[in-house]
C-alpha positions in Angstrom: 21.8 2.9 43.5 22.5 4.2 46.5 24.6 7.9 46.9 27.1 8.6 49.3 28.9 11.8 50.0 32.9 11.1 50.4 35.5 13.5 50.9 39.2 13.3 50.5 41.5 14.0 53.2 44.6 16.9 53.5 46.6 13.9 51.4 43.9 13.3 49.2 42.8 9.9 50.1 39.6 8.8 50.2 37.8 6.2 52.9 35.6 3.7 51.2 34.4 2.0 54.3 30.8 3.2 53.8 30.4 2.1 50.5 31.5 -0.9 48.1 31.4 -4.4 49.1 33.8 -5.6 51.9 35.2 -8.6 49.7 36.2 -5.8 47.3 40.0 -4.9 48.4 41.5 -3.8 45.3 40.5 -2.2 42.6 41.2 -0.2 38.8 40.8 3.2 38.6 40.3 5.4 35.8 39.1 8.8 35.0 36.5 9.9 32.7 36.6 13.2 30.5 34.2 15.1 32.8 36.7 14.4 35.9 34.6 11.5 36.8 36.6 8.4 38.5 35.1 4.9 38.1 36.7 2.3 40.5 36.2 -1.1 39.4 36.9 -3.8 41.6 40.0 -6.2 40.5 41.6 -9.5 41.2 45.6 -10.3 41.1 46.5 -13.5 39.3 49.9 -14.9 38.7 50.9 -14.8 34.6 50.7 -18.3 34.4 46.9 -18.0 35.0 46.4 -15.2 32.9 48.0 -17.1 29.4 45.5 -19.9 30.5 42.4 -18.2 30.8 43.7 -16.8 27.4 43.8 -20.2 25.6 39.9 -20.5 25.0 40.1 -23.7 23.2 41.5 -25.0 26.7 39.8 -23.5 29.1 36.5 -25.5 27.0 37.6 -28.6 27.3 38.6 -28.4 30.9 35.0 -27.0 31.5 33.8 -30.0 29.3 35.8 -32.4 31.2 34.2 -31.1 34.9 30.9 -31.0 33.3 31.0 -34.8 32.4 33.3 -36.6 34.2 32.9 -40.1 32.0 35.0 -37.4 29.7 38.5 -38.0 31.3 41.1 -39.9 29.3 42.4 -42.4 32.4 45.7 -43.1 32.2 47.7 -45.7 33.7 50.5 -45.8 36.1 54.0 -46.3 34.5 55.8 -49.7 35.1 57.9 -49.8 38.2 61.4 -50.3 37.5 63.4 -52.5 39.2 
């Protein structure tokens, strides 16, 4: 691990442009006991993904289903009316 001396700024921000990765744009921060803060990097997702990613059971058998495609339950096309 690589150390790199930052400094904050008369407003207290800090310049990350030496350090990190540059795919990393947002990110968690919290502050240990000792003063230290830990930036973690973080993703955004809508809610809807979030209570997905929650159901486990699901997100297995979608998993299963990509693994193996001779999995997928075909269905057919309803009738056409008219």
């Amino acid at each position: 691990m690589t150390e790199t001396l930052v400094e904050l700024d008369e407003r207290r921000r800090l310049s990350l442009g030496k350090v990190g990765w540059p795919e990393h744009r947002r990110y968690l921060a919290h502050e240990e006991s000792d003063g230290t803060i830990v930036l973690v990097p973080a993703r955004v997702m809508p809610e809807s993904q979030a209570r997905l990613l929650a159901n486990r059971e699901l997100v297995e058998q979608i998993e299963h289903t990509l693994d193996d495609p001779s999995n997928r339950v075909r269905r057919g096309r309803p009738a056409r009316k008219g």
